[in-house]
KOLDRENBA-950127 format. One record per residue (C-alpha): residue number from 1; x negated, y, z. Coordinates in nm, 3 decimals. Layout:
N
+-----+---------+---------+---------+
:   i :       x :       y :       z :
+-----+---------+---------+---------+
: NUM :       X :       Y :       Z :
...
+-----+---------+---------+---------+
***
This chain:
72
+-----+---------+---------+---------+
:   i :       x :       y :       z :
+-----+---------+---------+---------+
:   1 :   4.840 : -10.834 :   6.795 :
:   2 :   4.737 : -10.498 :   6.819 :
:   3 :   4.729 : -10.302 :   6.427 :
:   4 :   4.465 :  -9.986 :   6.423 :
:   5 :   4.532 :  -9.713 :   6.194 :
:   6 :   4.159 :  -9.599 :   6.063 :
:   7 :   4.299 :  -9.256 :   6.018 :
:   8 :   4.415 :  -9.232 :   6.348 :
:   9 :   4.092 :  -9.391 :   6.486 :
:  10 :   3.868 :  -9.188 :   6.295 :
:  11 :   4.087 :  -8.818 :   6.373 :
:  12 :   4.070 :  -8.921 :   6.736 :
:  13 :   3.643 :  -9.013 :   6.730 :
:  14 :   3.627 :  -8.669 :   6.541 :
:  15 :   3.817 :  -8.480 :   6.802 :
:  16 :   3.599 :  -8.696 :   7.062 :
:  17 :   3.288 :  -8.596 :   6.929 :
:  18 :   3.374 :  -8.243 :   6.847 :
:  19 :   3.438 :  -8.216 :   7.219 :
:  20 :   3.162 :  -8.350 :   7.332 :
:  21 :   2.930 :  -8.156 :   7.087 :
:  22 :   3.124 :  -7.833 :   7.251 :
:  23 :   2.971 :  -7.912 :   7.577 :
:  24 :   2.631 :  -8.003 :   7.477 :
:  25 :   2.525 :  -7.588 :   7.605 :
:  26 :   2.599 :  -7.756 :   7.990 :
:  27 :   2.412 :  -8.075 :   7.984 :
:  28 :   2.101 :  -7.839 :   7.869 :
:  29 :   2.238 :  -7.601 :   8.154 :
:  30 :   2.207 :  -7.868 :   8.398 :
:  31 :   1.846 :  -7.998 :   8.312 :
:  32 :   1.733 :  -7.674 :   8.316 :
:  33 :   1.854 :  -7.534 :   8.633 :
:  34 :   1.642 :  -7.549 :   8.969 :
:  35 :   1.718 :  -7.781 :   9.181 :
:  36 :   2.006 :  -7.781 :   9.458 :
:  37 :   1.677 :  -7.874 :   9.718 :
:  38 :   1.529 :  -7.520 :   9.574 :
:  39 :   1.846 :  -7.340 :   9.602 :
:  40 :   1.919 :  -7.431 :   9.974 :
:  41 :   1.539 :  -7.350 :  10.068 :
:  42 :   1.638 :  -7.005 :   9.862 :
:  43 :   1.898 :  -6.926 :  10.069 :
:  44 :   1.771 :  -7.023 :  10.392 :
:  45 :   1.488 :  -6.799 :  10.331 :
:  46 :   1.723 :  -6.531 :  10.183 :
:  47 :   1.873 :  -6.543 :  10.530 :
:  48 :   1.578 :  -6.539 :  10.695 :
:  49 :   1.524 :  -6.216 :  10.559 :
:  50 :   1.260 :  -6.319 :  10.269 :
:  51 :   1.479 :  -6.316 :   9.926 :
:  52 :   1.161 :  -6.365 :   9.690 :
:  53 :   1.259 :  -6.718 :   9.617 :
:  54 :   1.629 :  -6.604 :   9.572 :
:  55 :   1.529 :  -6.340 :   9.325 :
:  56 :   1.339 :  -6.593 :   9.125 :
:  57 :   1.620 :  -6.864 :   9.136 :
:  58 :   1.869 :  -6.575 :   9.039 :
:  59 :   1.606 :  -6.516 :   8.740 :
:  60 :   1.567 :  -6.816 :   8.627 :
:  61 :   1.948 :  -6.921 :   8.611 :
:  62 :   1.958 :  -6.621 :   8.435 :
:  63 :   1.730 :  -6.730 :   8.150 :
:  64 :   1.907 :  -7.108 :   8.160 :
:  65 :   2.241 :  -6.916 :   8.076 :
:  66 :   2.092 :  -6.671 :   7.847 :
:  67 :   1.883 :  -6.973 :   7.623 :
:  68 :   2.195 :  -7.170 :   7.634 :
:  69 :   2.505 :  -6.940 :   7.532 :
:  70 :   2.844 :  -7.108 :   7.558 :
:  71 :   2.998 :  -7.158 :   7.181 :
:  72 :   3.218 :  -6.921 :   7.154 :
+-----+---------+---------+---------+
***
């Protein structure tokens, strides 16, 4: 028979959640970012010698980071 303490349970779903909410700034992060497809193609071209897709990727993760701070 197992005995739950609703303190403990409800201390431990706070801390849980509170965690969780912490992160929310890098599942926004994530949908926003371009695409690991885009960022190869970036590169290869970077390498190639044309870095205007780089510079725009670059830019743009910028903005992600800059519209979604991590909590300090």
């Amino acid at each position: 028979k197992i005995v739950l303490d609703e303190d403990a349970v409800s201390k431990k779903e706070a801390e849980l959640q509170a965690e969780y909410d912490s992160k929310q700034y890098q599942r926004d992060r994530a949908a926003a970012y371009p695409s690991i497809q885009d960022v190869v193609v970036a590169l290869a071209e970077k390498e190639e010698g044309d870095d205007t897709m780089w510079k725009e990727i670059t830019a743009k993760r910028q903005k992600v980071k800059a519209d979604n701070p991590k909590p300090e």
